[in-house]
MDAnalysis code that builds the backbone (N, CA, C; Angstrom):
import MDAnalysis as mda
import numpy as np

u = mda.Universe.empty(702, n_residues=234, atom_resindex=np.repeat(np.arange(234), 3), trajectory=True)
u.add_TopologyAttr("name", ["N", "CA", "C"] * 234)
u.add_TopologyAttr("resid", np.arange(1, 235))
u.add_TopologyAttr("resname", ["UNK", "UNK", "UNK", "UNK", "UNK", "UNK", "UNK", "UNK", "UNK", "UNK", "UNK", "UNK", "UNK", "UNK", "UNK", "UNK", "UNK", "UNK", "UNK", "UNK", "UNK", "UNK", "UNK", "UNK", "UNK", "UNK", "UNK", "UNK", "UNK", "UNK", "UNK", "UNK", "UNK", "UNK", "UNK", "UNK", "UNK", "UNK", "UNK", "UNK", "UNK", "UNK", "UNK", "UNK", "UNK", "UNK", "UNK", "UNK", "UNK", "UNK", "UNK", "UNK", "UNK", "UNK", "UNK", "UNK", "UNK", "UNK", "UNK", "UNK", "UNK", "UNK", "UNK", "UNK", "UNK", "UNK", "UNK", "UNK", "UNK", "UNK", "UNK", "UNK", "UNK", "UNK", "UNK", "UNK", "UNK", "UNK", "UNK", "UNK", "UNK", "UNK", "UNK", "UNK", "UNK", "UNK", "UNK", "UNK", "UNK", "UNK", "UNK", "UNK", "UNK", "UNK", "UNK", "UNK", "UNK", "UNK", "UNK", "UNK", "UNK", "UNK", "UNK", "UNK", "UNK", "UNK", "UNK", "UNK", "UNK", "UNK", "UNK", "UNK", "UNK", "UNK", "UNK", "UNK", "UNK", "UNK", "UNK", "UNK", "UNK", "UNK", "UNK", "UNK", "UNK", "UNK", "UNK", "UNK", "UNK", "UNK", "UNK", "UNK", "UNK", "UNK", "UNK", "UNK", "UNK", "UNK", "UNK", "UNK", "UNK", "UNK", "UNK", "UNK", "UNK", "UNK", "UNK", "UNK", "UNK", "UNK", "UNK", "UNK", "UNK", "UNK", "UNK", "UNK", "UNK", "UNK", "UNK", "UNK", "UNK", "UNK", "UNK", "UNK", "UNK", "UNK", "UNK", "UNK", "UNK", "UNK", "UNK", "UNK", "UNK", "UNK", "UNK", "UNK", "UNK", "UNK", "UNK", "UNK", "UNK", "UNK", "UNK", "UNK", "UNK", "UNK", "UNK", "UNK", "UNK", "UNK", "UNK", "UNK", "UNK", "UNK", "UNK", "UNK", "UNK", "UNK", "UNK", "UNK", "UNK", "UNK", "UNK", "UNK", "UNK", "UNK", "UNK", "UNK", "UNK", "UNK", "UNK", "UNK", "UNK", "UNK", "UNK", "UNK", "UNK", "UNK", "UNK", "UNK", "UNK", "UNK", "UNK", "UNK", "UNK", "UNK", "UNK", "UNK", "UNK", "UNK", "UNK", "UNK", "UNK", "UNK"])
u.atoms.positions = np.array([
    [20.914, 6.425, 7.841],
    [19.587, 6.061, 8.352],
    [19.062, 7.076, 9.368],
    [19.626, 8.002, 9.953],
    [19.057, 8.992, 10.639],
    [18.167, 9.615, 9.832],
    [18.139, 10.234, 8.809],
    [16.936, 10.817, 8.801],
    [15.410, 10.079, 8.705],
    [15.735, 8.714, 8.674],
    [14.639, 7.674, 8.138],
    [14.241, 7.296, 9.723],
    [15.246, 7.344, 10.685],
    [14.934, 7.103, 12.121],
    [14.108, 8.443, 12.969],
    [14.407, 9.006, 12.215],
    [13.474, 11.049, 12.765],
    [12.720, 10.728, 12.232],
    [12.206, 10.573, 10.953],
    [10.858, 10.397, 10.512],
    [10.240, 9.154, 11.109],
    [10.246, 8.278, 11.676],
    [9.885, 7.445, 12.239],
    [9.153, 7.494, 13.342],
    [10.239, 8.226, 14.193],
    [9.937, 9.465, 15.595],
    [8.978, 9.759, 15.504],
    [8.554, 11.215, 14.713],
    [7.521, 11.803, 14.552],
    [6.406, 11.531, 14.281],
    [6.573, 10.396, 13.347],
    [5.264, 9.770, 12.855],
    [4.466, 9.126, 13.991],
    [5.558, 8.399, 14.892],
    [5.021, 8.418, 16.167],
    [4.284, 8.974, 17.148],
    [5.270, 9.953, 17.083],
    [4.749, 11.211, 18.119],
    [3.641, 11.235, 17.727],
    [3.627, 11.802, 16.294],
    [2.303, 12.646, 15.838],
    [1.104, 11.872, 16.230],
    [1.505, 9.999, 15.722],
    [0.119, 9.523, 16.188],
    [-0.355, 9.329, 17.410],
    [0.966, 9.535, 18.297],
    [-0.117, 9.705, 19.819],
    [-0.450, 10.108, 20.606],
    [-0.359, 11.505, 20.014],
    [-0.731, 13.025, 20.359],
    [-2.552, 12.955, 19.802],
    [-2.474, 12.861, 18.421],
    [-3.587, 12.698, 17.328],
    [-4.849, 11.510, 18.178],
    [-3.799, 10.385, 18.458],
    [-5.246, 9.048, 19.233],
    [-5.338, 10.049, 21.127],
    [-4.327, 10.891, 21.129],
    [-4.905, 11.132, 22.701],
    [-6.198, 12.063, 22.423],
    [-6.231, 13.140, 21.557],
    [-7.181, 13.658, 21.553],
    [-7.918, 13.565, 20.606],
    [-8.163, 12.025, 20.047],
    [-9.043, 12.047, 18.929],
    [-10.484, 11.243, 19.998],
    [-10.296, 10.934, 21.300],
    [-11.456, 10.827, 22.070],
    [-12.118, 11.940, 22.527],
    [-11.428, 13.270, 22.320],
    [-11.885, 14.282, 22.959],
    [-12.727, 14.936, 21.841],
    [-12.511, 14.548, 20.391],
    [-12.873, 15.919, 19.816],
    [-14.597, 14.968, 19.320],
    [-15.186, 15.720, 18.985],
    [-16.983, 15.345, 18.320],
    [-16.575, 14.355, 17.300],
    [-18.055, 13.589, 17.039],
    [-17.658, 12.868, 16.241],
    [-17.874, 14.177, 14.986],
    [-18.660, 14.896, 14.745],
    [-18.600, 16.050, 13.468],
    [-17.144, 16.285, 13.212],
    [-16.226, 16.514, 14.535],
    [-15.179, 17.433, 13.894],
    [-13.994, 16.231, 13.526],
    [-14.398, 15.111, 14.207],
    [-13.587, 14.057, 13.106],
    [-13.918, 13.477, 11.274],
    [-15.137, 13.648, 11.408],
    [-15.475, 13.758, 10.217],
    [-15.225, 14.772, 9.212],
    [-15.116, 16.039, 9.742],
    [-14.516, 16.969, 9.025],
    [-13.004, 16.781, 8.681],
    [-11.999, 16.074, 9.720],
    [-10.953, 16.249, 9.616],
    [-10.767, 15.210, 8.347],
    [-11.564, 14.301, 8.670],
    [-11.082, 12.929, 7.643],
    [-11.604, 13.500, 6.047],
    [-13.003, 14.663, 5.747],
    [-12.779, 14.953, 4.533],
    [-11.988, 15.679, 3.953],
    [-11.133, 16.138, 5.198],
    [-9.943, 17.462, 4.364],
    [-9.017, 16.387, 4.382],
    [-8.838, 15.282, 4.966],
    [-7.686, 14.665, 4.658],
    [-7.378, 13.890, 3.002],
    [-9.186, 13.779, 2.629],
    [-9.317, 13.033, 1.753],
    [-9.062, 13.834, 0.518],
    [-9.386, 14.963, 0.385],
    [-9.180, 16.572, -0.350],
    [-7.756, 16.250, -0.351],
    [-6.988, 16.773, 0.715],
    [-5.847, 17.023, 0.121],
    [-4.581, 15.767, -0.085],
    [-5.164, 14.215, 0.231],
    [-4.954, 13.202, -0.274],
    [-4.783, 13.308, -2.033],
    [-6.337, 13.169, -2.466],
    [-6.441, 13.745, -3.763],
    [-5.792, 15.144, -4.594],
    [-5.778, 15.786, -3.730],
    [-4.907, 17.071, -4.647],
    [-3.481, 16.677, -5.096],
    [-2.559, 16.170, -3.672],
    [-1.414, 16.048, -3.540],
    [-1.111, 14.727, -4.811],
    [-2.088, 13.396, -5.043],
    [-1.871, 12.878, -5.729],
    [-1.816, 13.573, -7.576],
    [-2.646, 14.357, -7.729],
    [-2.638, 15.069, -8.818],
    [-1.459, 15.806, -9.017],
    [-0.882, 16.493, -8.271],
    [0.432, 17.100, -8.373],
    [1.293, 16.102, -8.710],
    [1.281, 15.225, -8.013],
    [2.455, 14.147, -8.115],
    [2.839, 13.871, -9.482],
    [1.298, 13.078, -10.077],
    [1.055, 12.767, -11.020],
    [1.692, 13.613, -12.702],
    [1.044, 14.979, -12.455],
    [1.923, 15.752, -13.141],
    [3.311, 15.953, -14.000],
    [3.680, 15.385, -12.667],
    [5.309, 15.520, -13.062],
    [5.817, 14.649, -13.679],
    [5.028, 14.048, -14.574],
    [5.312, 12.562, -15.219],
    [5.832, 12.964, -16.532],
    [6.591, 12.273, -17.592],
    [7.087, 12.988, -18.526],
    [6.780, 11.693, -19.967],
    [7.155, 10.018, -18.963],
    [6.851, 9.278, -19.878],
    [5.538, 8.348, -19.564],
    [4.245, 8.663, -20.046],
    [2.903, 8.361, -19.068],
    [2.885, 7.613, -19.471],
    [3.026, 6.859, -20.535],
    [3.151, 5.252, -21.040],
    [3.837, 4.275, -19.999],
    [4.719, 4.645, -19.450],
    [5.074, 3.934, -18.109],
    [4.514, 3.827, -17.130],
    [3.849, 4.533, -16.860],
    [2.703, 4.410, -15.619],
    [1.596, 3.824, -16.017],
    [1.010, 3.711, -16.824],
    [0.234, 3.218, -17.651],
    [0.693, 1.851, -17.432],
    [1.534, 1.162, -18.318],
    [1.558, 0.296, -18.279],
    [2.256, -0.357, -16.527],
    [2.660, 0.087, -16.039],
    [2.778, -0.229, -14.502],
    [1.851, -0.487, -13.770],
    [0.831, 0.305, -14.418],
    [-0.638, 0.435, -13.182],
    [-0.950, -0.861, -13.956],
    [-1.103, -1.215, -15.067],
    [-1.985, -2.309, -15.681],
    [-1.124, -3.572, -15.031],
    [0.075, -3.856, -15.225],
    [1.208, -5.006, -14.986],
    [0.734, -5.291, -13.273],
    [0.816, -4.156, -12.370],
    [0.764, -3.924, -11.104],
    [-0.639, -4.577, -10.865],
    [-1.627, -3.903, -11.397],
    [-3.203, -4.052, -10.920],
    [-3.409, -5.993, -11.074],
    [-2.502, -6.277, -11.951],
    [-2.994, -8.206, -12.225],
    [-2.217, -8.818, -11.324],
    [-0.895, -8.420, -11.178],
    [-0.057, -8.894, -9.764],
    [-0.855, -8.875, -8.867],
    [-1.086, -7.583, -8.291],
    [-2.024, -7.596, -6.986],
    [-2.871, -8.198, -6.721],
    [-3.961, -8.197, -7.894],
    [-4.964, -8.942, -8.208],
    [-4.999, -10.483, -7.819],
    [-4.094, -11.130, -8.390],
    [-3.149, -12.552, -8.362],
    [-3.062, -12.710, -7.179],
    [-2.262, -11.903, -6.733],
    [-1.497, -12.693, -5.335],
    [-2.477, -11.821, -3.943],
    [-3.718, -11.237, -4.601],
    [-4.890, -10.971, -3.037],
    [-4.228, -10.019, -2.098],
    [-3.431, -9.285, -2.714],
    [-3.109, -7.886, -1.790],
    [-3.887, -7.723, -0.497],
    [-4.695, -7.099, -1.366],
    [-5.994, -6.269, -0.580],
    [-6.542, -7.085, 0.578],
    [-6.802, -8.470, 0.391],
    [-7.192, -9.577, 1.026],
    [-6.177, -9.978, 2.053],
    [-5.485, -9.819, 1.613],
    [-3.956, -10.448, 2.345],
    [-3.826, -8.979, 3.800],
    [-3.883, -8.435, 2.999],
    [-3.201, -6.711, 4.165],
    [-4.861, -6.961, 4.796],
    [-5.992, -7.375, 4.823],
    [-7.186, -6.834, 5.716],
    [-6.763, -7.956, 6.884],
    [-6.218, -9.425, 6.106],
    [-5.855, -10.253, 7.241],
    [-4.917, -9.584, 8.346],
    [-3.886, -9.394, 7.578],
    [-2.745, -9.258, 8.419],
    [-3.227, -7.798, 9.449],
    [-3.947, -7.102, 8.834],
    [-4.303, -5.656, 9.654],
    [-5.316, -6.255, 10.683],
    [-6.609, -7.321, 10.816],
    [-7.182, -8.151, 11.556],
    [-6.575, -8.704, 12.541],
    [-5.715, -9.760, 12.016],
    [-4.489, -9.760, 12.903],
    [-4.039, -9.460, 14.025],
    [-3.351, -8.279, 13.548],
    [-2.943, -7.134, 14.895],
    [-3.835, -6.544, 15.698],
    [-5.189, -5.866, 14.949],
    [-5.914, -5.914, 16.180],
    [-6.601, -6.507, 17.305],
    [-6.395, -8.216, 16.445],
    [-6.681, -8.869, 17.554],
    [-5.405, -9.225, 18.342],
    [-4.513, -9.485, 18.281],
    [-3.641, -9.784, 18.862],
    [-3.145, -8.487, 20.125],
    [-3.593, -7.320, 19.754],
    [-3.286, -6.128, 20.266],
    [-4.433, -5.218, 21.184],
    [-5.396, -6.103, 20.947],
    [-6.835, -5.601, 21.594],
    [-7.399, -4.443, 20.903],
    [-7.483, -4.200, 19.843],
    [-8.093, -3.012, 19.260],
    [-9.285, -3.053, 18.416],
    [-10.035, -2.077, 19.045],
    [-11.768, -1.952, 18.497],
    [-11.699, -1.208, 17.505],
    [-10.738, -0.615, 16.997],
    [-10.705, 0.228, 15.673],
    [-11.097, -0.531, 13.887],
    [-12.469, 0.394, 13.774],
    [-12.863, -0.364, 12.508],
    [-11.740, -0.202, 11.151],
    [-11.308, 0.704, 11.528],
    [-10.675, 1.851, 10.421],
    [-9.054, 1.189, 10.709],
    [-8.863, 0.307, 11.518],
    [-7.232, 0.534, 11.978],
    [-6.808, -0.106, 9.988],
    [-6.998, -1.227, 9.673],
    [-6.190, -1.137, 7.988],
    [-6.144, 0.064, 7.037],
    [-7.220, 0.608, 7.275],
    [-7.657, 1.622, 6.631],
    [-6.443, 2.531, 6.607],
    [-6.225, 2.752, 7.938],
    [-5.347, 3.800, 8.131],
    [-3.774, 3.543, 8.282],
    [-3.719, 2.241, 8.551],
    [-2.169, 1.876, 8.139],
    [-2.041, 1.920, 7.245],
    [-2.865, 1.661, 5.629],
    [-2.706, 1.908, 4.440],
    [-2.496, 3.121, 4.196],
    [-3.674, 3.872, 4.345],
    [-3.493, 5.588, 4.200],
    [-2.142, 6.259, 4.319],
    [-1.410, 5.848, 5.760],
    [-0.632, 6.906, 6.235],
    [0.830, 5.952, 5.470],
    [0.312, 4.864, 5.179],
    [1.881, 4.555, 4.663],
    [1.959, 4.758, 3.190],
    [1.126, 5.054, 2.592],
    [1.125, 5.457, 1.030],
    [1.231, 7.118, 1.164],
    [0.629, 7.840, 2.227],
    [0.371, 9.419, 2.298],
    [2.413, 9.328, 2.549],
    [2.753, 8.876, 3.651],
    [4.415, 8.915, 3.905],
    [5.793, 8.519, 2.790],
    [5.000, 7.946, 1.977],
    [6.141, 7.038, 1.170],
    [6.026, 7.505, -0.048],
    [4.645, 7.750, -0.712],
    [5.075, 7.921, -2.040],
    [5.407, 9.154, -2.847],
    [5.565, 10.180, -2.157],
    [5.915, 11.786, -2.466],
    [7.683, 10.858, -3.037],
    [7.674, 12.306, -3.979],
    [9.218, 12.242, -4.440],
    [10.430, 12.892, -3.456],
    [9.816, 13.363, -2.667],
    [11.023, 13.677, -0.906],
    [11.253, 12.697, -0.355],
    [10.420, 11.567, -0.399],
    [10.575, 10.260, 0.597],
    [11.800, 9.800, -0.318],
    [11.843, 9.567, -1.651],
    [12.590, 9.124, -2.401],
    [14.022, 9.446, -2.321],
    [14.130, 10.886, -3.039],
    [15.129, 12.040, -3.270],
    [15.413, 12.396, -1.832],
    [15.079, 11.993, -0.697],
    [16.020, 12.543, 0.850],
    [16.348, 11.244, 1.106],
    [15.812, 9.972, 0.824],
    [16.409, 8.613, 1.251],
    [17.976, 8.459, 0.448],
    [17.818, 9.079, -0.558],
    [18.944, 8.861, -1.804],
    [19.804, 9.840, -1.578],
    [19.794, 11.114, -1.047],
    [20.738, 12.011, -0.903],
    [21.173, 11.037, 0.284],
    [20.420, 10.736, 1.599],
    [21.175, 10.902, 2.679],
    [22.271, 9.373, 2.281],
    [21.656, 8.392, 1.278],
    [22.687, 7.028, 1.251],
    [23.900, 7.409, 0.496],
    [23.676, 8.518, 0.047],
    [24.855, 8.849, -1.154],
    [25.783, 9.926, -0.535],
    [25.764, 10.240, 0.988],
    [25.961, 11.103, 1.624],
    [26.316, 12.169, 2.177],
    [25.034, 13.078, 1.028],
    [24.116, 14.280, 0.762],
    [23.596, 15.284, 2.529],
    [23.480, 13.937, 3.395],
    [23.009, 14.235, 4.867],
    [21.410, 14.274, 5.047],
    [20.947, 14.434, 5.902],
    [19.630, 13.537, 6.226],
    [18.711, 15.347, 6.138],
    [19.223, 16.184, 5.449],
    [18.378, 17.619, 5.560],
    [17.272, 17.217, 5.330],
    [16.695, 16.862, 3.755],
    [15.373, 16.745, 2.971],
    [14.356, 16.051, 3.853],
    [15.236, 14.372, 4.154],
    [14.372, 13.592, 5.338],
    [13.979, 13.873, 6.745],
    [14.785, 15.155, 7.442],
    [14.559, 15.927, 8.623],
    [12.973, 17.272, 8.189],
    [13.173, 17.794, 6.987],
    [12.116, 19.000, 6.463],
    [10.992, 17.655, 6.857],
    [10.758, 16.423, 5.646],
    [9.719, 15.432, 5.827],
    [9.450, 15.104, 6.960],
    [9.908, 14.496, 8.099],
    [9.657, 14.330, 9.483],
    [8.797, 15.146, 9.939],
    [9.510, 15.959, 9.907],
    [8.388, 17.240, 10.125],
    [6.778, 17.346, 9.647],
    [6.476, 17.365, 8.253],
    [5.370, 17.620, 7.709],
    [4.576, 16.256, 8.421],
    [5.514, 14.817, 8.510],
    [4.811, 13.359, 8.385],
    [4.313, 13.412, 9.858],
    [4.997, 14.188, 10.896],
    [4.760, 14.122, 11.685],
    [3.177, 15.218, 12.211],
    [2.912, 16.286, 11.419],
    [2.117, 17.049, 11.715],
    [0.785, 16.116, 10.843],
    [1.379, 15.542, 9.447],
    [0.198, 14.974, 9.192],
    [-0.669, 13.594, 9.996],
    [0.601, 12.665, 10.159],
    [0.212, 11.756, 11.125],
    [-0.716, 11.892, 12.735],
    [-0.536, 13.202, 12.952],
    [-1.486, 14.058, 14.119],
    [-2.583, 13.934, 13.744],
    [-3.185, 14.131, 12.278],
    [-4.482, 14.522, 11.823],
    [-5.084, 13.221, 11.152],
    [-4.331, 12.513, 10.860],
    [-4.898, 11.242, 10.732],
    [-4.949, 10.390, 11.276],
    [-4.350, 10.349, 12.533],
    [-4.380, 9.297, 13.867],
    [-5.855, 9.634, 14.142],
    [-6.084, 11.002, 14.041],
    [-7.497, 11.695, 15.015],
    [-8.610, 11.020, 13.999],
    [-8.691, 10.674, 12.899],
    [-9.829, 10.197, 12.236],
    [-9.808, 9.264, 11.931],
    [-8.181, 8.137, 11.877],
    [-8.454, 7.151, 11.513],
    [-7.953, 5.945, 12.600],
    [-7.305, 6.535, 13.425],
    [-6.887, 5.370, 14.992],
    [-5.306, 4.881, 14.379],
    [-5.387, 4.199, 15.281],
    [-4.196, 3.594, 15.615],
    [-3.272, 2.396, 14.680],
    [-4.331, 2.608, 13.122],
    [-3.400, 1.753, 12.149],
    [-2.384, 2.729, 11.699],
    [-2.617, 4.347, 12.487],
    [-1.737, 5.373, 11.260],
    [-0.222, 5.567, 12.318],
    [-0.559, 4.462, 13.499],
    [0.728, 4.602, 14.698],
    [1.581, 3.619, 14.089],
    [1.151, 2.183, 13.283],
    [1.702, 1.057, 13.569],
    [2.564, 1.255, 11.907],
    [1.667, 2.435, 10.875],
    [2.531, 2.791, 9.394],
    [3.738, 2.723, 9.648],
    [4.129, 3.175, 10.446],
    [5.918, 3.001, 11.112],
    [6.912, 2.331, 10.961],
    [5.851, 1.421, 11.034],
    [6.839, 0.073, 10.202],
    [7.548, -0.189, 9.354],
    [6.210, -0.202, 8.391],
    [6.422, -0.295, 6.699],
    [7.078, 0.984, 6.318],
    [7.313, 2.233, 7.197],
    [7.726, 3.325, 6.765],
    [9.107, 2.784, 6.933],
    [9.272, 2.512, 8.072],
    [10.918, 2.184, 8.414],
    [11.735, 1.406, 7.555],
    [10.800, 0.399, 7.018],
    [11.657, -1.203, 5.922],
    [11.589, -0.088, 4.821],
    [10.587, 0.163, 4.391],
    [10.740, 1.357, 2.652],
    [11.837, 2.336, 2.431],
    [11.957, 3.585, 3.411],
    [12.646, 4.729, 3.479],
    [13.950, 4.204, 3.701],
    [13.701, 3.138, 4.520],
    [15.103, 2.803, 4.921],
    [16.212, 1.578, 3.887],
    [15.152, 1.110, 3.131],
    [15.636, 0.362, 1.721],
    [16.063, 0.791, 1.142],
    [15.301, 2.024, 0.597],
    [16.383, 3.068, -0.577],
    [16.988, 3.877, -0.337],
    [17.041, 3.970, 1.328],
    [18.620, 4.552, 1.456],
    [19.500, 3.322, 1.647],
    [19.576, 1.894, 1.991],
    [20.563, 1.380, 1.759],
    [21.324, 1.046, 0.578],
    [20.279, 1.228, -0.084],
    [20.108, 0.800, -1.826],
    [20.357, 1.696, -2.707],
    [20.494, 2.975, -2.400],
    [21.257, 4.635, -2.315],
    [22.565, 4.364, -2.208],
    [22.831, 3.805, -1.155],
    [24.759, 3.530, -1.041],
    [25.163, 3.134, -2.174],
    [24.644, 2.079, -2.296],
    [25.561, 1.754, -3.444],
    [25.180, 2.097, -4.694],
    [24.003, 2.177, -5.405],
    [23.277, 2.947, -6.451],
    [22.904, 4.047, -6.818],
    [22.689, 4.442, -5.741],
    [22.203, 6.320, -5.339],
    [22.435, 7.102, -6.736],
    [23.894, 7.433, -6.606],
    [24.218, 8.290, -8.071],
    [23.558, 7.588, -9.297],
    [23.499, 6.684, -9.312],
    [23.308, 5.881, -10.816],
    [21.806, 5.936, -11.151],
    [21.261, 6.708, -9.715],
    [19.315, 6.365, -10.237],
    [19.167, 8.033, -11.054],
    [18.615, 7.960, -12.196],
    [18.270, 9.082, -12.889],
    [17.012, 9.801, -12.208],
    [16.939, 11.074, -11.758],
    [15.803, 11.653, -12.013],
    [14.716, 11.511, -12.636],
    [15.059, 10.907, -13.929],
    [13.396, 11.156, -14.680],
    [13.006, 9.619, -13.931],
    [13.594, 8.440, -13.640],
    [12.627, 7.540, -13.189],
    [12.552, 7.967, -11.790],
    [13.207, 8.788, -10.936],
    [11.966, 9.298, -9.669],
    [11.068, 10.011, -10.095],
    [10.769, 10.690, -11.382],
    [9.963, 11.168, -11.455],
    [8.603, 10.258, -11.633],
    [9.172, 9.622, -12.684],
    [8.159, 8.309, -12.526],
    [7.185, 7.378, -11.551],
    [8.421, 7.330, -10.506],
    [7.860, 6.548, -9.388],
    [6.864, 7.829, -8.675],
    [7.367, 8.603, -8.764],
    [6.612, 9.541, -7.767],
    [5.243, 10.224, -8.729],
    [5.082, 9.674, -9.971],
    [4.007, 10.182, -10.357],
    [2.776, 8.952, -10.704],
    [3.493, 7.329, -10.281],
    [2.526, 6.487, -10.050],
    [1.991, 6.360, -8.843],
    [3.219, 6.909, -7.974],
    [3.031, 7.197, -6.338],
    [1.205, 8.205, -6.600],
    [1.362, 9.013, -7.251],
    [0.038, 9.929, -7.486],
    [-0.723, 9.372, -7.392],
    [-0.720, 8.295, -8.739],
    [-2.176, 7.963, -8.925],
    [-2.843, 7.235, -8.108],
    [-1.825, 6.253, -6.919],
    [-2.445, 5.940, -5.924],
    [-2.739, 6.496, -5.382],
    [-2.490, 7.649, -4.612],
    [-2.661, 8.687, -4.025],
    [-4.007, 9.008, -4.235],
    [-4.768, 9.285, -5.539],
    [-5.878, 9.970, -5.769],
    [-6.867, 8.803, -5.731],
    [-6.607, 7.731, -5.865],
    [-7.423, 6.393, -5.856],
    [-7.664, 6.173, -4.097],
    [-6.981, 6.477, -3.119],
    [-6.916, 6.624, -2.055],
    [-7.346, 7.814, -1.160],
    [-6.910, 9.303, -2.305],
    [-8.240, 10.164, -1.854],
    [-9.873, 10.306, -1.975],
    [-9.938, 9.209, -3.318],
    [-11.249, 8.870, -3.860],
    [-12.244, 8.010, -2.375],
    [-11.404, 7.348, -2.113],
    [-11.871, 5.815, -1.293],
    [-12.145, 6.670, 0.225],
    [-11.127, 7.771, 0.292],
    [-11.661, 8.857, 1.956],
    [-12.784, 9.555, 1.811],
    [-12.963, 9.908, 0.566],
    [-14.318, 10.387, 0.385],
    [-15.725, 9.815, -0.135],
    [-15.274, 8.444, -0.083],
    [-16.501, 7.607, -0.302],
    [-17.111, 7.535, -1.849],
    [-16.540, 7.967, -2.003],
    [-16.792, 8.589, -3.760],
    [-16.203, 7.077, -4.594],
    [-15.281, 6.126, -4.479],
    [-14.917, 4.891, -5.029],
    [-14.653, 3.810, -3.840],
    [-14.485, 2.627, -4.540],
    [-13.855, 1.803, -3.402],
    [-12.639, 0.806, -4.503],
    [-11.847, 1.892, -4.851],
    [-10.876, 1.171, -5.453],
    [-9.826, 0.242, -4.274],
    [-9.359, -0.832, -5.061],
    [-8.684, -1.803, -3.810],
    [-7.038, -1.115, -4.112],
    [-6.673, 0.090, -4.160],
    [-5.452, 0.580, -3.709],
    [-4.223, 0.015, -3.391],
    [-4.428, -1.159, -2.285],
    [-3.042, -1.851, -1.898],
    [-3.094, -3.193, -3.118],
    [-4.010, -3.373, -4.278],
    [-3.746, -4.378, -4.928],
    [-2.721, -3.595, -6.030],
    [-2.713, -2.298, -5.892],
    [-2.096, -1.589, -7.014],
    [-0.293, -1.653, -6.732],
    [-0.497, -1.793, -5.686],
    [1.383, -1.224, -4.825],
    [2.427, -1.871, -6.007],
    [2.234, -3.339, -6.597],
    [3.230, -3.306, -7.365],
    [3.267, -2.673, -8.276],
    [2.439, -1.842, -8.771],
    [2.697, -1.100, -9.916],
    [4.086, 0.076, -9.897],
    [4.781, -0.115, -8.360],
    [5.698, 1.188, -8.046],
    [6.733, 0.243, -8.668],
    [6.794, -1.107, -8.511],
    [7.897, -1.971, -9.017],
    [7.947, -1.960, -10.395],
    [6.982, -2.496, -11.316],
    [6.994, -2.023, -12.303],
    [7.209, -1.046, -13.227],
    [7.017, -0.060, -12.511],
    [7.188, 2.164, -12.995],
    [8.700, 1.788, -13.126],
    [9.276, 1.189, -11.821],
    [10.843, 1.362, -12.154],
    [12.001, 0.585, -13.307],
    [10.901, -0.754, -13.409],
    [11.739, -1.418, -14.437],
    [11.619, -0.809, -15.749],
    [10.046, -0.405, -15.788],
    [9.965, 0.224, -17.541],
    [10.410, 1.586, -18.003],
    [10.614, 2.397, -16.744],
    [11.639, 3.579, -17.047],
    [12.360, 3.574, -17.180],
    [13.681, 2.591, -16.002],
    [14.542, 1.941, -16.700],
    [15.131, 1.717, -18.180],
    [14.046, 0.966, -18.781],
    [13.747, 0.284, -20.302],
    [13.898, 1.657, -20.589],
    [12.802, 2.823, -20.399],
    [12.826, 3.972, -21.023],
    [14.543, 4.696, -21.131],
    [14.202, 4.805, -20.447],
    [16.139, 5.491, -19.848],
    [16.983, 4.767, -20.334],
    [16.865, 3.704, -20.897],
    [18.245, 2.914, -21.751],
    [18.082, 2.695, -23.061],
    [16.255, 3.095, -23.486],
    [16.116, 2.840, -25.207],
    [15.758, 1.715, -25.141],
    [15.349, 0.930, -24.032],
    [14.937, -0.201, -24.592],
    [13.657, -0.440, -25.056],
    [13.002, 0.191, -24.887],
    [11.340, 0.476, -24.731],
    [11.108, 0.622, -25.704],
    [9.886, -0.622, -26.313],
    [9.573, -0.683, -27.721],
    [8.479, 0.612, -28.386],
    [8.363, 1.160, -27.465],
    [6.742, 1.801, -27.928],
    [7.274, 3.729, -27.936],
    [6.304, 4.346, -28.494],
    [6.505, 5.331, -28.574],
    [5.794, 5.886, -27.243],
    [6.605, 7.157, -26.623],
    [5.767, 7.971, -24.761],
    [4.901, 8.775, -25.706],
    [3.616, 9.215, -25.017],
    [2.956, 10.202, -24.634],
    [3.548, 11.591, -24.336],
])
């Protein structure tokens, strides 16, 4: 769990370095920051995406995922619970869900969050998750500054996630195949770009109704990876 406890750190740090001087800077140059965030939100999801090999699985993940969410009011559910905290916490931030969403999908769904949680449970050592700290921490700087103080509290959900599949690494670690991280990390994308869409105002897809679709990616690759899978991939 050290490297999942450094990334934690930083993400910290970063955000309250990012909220100290996100009163100082114009409102222009926060606006600028938040469309490059949304740019390379969207790029990074396209890369992700890429690396997909069986797209019929994501496919059908995003569809399985999108009616779950749908069902059980995700989106609805996380604006409460993000309401919530700012009242309970005194915060005038319009943006604070916004940005606990952002920074915990921008932190989690790359295939490093994955592949360094799984080296370090299988114990590989916390290198990959120490390089990430790093980046999460420089990005969390730049999105604290445009989006407040929901991108301090991501921390959380970063900590229960990263820190799941490295416990879940111990004992499984070796046994998870590559091609389904590839998987996960290329539905991880498409949220990603549905979430760079929504920074640039350009959609208002409901994003956190999608999240189970990462649960799903894993069972039907799975299926894929054992032959069970009735259908022919892409």
């Amino acid at each position: 769990m050290t490297g999942t406890l450094i990334n934690v750190a930083t993400v910290m740090v970063g955000s309250v370095v990012g909220l100290i001087f996100r009163h100082r800077l114009s409102q222009r140059v926060v606006s600028t920051v938040f469309q490059g965030i949304g740019l390379f939100t969207l790029t990074l999801g396209i890369s992700m995406f890429l690396n997909s090999q069986w797209i019929l699985t994501v496919i059908l993940a995003l569809l399985f995922g999108s009616i779950t969410g749908s069902v059980l009011k995700l989106e609805e559910k996380t604006d409460i619970l993000g309401g919530s905290i700012k009242e309970k916490l005194h915060f005038q931030d319009e943006r604070f869900t916004e940005g606990l969403v952002t920074a915990f999908l921008m932190f989690c769904m790359g295939s490093l969050t994955i592949l360094g949680a799984i080296e370090e449970g299988i114990g590989k050592g916390p290198e990959l998750l120490i390089t990430k700290s790093v980046l999460d921490g420089f990005s969390a700087m730049a999105l604290s500054t445009a989006m407040g103080a929901g991108v301090l509290f991501s921390a959380i959900p970063l900590l229960i996630y990263q820190g799941s599949i490295t416990v879940i690494a111990m004992w499984v670690g070796q046994f998870f195949p590559q091609a389904i991280i590839d998987e996960l990390s290329a539905t991880g994308g498409i949220l990603l770009v549905g979430l760079g869409l929504n920074i640039l105002n350009v959609t208002k897809i409901k994003v956190t109704e999608l999240l189970p679709a990462l649960l799903f990616v894993i069972l039907f690759s799975w299926m894929k990876f054992k032959g069970y899978f009735p259908f022919e991939f892409l």
